[in-house]
VMD Tcl script that draws the C-alpha trace (Angstrom):
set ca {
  {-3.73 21.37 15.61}
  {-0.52 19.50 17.01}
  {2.20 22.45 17.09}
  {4.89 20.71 18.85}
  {6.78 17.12 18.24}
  {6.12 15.01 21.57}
  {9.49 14.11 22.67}
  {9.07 11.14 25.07}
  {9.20 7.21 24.93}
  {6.17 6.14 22.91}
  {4.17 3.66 24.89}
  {2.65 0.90 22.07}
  {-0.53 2.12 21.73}
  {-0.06 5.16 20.69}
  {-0.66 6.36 17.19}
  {2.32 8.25 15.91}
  {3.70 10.26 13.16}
  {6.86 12.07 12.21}
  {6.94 14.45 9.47}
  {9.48 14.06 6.13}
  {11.76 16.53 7.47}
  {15.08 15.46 6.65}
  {17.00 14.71 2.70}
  {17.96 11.55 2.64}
  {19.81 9.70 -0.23}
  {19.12 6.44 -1.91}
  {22.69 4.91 -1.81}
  {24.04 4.88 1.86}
  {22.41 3.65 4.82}
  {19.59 6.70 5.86}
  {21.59 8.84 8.73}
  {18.86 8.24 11.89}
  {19.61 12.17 12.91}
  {18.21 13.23 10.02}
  {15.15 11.97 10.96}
  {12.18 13.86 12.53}
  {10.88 13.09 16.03}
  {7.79 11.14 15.70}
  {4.15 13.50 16.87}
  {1.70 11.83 18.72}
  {-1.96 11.73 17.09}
  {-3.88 10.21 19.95}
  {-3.09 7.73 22.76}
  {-5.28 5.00 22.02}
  {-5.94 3.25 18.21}
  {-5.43 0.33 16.09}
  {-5.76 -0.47 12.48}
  {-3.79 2.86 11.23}
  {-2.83 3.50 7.54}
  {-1.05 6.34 5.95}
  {-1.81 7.84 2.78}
  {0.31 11.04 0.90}
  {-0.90 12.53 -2.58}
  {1.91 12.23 -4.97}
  {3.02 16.14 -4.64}
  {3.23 15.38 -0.96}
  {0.47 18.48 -0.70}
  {-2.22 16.31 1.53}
  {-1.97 13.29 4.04}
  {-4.08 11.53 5.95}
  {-3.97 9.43 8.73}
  {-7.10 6.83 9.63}
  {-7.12 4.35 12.72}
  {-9.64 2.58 14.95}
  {-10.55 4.03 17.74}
  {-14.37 3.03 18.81}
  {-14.97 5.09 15.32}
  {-12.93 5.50 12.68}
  {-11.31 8.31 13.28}
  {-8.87 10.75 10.75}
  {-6.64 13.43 10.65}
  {-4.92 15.17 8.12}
  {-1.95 17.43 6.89}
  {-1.47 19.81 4.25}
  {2.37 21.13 5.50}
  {4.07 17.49 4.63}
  {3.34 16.01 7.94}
  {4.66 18.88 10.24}
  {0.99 20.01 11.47}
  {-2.37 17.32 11.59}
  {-5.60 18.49 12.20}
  {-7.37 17.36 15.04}
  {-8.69 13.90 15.12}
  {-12.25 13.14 13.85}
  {-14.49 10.18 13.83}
  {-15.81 9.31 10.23}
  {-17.69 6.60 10.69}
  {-20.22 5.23 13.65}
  {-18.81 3.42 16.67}
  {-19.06 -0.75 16.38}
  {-16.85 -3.47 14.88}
  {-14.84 -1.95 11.96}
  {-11.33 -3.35 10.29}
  {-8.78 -3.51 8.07}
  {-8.92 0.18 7.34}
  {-6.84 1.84 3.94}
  {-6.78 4.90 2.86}
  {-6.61 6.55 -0.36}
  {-5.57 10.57 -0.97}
  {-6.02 11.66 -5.05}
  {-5.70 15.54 -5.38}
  {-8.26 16.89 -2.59}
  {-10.39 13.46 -2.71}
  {-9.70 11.14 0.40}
  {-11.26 8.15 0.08}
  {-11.67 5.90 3.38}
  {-12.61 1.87 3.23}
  {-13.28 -0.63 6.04}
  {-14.60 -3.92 6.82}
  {-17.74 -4.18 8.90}
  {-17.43 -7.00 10.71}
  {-20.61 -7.01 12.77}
  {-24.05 -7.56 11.06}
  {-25.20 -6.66 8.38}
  {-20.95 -6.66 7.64}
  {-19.49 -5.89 4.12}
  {-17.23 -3.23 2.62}
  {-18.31 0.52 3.62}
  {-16.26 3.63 1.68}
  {-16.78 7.33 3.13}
  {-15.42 10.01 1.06}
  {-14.17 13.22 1.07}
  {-13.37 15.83 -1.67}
  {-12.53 18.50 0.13}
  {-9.18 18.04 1.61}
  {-11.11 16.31 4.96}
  {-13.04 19.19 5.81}
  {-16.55 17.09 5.45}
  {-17.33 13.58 4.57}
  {-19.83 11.54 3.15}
  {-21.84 9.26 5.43}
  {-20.95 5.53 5.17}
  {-21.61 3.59 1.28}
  {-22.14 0.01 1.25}
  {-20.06 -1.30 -1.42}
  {-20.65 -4.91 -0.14}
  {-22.97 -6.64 1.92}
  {-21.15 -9.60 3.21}
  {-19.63 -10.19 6.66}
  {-17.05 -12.42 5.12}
  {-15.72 -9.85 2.76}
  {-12.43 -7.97 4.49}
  {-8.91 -6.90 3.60}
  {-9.82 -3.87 1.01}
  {-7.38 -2.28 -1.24}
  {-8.16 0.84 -2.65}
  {-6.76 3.27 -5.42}
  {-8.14 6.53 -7.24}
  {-7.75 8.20 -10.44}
  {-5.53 11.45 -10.64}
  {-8.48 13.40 -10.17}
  {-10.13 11.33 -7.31}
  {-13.37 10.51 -9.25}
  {-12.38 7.17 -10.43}
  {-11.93 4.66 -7.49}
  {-11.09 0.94 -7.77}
  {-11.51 -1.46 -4.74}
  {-10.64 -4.97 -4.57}
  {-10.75 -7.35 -1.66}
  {-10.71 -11.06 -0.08}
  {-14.24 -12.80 0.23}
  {-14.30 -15.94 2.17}
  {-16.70 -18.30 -0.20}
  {-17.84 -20.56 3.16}
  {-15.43 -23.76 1.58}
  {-12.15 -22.91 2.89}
  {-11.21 -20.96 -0.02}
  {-11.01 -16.80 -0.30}
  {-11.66 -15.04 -3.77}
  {-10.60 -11.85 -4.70}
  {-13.62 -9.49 -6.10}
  {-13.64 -6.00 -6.76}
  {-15.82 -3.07 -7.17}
  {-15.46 0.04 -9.07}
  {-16.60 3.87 -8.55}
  {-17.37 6.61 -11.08}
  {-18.22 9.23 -8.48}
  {-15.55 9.29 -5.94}
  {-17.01 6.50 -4.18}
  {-20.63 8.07 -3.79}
  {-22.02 5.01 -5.97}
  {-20.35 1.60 -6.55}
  {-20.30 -1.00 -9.29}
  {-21.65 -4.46 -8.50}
  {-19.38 -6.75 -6.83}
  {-17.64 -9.22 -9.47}
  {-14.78 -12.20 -8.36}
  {-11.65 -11.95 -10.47}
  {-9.67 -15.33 -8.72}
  {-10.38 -18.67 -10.01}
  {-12.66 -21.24 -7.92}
  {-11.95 -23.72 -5.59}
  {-8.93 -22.11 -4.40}
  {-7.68 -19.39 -2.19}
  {-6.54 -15.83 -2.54}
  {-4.43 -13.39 -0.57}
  {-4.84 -10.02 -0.04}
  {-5.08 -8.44 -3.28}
  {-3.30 -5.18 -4.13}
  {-4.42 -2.59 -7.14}
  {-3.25 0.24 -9.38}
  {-4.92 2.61 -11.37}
  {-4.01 4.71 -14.25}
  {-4.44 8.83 -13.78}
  {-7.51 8.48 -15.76}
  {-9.12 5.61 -14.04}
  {-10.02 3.54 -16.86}
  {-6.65 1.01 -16.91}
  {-6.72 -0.82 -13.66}
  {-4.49 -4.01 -12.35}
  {-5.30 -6.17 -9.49}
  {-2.62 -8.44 -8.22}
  {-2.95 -11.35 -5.78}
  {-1.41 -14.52 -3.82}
  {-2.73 -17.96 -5.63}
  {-2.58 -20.45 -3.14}
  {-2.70 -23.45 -4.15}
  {-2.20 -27.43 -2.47}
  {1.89 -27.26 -2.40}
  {2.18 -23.81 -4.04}
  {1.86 -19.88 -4.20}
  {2.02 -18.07 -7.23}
  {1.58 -14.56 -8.01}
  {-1.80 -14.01 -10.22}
  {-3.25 -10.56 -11.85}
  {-6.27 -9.60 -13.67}
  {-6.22 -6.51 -16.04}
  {-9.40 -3.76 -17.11}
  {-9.20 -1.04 -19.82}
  {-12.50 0.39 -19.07}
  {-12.75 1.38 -15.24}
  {-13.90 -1.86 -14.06}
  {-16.70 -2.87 -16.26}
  {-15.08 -5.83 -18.02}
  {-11.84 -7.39 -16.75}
  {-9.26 -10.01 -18.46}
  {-8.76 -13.66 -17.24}
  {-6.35 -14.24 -14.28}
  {-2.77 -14.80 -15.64}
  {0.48 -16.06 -13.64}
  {3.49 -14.06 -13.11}
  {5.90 -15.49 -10.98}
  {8.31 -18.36 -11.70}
  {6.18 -21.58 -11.48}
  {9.17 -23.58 -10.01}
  {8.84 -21.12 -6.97}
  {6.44 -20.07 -4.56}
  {5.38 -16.61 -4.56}
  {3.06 -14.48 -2.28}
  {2.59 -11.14 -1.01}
  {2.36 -8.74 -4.71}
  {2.67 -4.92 -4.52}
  {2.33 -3.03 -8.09}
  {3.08 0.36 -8.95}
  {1.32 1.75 -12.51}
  {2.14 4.48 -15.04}
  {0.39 7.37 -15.48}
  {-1.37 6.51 -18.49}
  {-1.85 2.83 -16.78}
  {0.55 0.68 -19.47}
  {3.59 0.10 -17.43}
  {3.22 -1.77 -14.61}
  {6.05 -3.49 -11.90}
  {4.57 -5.92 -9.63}
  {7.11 -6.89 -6.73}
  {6.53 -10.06 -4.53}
  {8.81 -12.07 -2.02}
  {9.74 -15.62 -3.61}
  {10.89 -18.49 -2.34}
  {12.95 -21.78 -3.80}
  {12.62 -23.33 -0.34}
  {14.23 -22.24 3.28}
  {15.62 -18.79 1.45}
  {12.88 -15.71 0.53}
  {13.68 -12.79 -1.30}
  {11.84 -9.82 -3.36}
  {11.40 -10.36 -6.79}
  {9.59 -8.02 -9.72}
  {8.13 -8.70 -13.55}
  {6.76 -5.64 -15.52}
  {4.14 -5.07 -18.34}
  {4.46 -2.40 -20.82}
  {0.65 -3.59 -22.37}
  {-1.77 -2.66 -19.31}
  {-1.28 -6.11 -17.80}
  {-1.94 -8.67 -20.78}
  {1.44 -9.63 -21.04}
  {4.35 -10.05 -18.31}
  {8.30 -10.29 -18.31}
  {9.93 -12.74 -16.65}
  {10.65 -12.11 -13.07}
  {13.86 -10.54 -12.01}
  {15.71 -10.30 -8.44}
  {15.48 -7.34 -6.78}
  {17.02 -8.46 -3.00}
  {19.78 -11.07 -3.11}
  {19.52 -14.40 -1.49}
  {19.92 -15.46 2.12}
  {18.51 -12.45 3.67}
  {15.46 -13.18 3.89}
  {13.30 -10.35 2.39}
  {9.22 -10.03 2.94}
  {6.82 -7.73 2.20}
  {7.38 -5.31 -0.17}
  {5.89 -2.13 -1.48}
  {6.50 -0.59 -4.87}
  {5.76 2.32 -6.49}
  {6.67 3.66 -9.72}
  {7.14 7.63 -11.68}
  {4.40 8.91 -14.06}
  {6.35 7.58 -17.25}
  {6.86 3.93 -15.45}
  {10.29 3.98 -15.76}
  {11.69 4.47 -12.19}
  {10.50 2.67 -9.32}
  {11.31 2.44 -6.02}
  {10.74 -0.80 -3.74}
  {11.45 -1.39 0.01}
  {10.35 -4.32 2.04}
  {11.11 -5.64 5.76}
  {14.28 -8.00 5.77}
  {14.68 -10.32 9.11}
  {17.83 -9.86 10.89}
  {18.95 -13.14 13.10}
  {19.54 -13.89 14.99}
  {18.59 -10.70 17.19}
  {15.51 -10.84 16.01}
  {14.54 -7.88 14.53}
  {12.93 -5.95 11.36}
  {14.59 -3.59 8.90}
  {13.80 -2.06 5.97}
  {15.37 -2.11 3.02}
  {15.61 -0.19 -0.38}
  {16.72 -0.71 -4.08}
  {15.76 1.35 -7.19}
  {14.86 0.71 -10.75}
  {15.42 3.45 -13.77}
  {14.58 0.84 -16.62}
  {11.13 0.74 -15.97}
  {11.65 -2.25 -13.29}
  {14.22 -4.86 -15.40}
  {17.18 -4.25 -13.46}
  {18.03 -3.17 -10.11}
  {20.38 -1.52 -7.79}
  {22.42 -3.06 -5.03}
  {20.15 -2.78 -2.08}
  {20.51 -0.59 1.24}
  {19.51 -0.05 4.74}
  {17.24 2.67 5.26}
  {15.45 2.33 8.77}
  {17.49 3.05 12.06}
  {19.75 0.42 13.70}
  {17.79 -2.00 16.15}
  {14.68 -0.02 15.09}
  {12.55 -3.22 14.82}
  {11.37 -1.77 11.69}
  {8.84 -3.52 9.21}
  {6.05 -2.86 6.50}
  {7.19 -0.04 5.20}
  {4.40 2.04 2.86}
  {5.94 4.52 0.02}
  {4.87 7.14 -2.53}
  {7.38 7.70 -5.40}
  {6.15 11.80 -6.85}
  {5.69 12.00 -10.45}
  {9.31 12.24 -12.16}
  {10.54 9.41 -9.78}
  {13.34 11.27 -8.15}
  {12.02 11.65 -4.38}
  {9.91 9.15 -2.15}
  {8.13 9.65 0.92}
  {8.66 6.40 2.86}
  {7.14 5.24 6.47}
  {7.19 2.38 8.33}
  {6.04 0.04 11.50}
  {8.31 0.25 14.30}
  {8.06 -2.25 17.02}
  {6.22 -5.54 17.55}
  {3.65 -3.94 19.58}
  {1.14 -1.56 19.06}
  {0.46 0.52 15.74}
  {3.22 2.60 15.85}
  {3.66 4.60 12.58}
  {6.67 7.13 11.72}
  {7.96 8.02 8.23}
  {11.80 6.35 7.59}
  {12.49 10.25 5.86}
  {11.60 12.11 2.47}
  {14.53 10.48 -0.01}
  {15.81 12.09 -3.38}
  {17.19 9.80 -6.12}
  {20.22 11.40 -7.96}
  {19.37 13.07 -11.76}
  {18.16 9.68 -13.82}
  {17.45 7.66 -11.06}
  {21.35 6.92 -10.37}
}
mol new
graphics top color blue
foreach p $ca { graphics top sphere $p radius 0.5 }
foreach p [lrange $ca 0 end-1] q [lrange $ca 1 end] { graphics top cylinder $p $q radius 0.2 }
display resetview
């Protein structure tokens, strides 16, 4: 077990991790004392990605090194178990992560023959783990997303599949079993163009399920998403949600508990400018609203992440702003209490001259505290939390 914060200069590739120690307020700029030290995991790793549960009771931590390898917490990030590989030594990417209750849920790209998707699971807090399922058998499949039901036996994975013309689909595959089994493989993007890297949500139950993507088109990216009401076994045709006299790209979507409200955010441009903006569902994904600003213009926001309470209401978003003409990263914040139609002013939350970008995010149930990380520097996977946050009483 790591005992003790490692207080030195972290060299880039290291893997490291600083536990939510410090209240932090969504409204003024995040005070960088407050802030734990970051804890170093191991000393050599790429590839890392940070999951929490939404109580904040279980995270895990995955990253390549030879193996996969993982290591988890159960006191909020203060102690991590000792590192462990999960998967067999050879050419494995794009890892995510997934924590539902006790179920972890692990995915990666094989990129060496035979290739595909593979999942390993655990549902036992990361005490033992399943050997590695073949949920795809393609070496041109890569870039998986994965989600899981409240419970951890529903799991829904979607991911980019390079069709050998130029152009990437999105497909998906589904799991009744925690990921023991898988659903066949079934494309959700239209032909003949191609796809970014699409991004899901999942209702507690498992059975309402969005998948959100980049379109990308000759002159033009729009935002696209395809809906299911039934875990995966039949899904609705691909419908546009951002503002066809702009190009949009880059989707993140948060989903109620009972899966009917939805907020997808996305950067948008007009032209030179990009900036974060969101459209919500309150029907599972048939229908949108129109997009909204959530970042203002000229600042140049990318990247965000969203996620959203139980009831759908509040939502939090953050995404990496460029600074010039330094040039660095930060991350920035706003919050939604109307279920994603307005927004508040936006703030600073990562340290000054922190180079900080791609920040992840879990919002807990009621909406009123987040658990927020980010990237810091250009090199190396460096990964510390920004701090735990608490929204004011009604998301205020």
């Amino acid at each position: 077990m790591i005992t003790m914060p490692t207080l030195r200069l972290l060299r880039s590739s290291m893997i490291t991790l600083a536990p939510c120690a410090g209240l932090l307020c969504w409204g003024p700029p995040a005070r960088a004392d407050l802030w734990a030290p970051p804890q170093v995991l191991t000393d050599s790793g790429t590839h890392s990605h940070v999951a929490s549960s939404e109580d904040g009771s279980l995270l895990a931590a995955v990253w390549r090194s030879e193996a996969i390898q993982v290591s988890t917490s159960h006191t909020g990030g203060r102690l991590w178990t000792t590192p462990r590989p999960i998967s067999p030594a050879g050419a494995v990417n794009d890892l995510k992560v997934c924590v539902r209750g006790r179920t972890i849920v692990v995915v990666y790209a094989l990129r060496a023959e035979p290739g595909g998707i593979r999942s390993v699971t655990s549902t036992d807090a990361g005490t033992t783990w399943t050997a590695p399922v073949a949920v795809s058998g393609d070496r041109e499949d890569f870039l998986p997303q994965v989600i899981g039901s409240a419970d951890g036996t529903r799991v829904l994975l979607a991911w980019r599949h390079d069709d050998g013309s130029e152009h990437y689909d999105v497909q998906v595959a589904s799991s009744a079993d925690s990921g023991h089994t898988w659903s066949p493989v079934r494309s959700l993007s239209a032909q003949g163009f191609s796809s970014g890297v699409p991004r899901v949500g999942l209702s507690d139950d498992g059975l309402r399920g969005i998948v959100a993507w980049g379109q990308y088109e000759i002159a033009f990216r729009g935002v696209q998403t395809s809906a299911t009401a039934d875990g995966g076994k039949t899904w609705s045709d691909a419908v546009s949600i951002s503002d066809p006299a702009e190009s949009g790209d880059h989707p993140s979507l948060g989903i109620s508990a009972d899966g009917l409200r939805a907020t997808i955010v996305w950067d948008g441009s007009p032209g030179v400018d990009r900036y974060i903006a969101a459209a919500t569902s309150s029907d599972g994904g048939a229908s949108w609203n129109a997009p909204t600003r959530v970042s203002p213009s000229g600042q140049y926001g990318e990247y965000p992440v969203v996620s959203v309470s139980s009831d759908g209401l509040r939502a939090v978003a953050a995404w990496s702003r460029y600074v010039n003409p330094d040039p660095t990263y930060e991350v920035r914040s706003a919050w939604s209490s109307d279920g994603g139609g307005s927004w508040s002013p936006d703030v600073t939350l990562s340290a000054q001259s922190a180079d900080s970008k791609g920040p992840g995010l879990v919002l807990s149930p009621d909406g009123r505290s987040a658990r927020m990380w980010d990237n810091a520097g250009h090199e190396g996977p460096q990964t510390r939390p920004v701090g735990a946050g608490r929204a004011p009483t009604g998301g205020a």
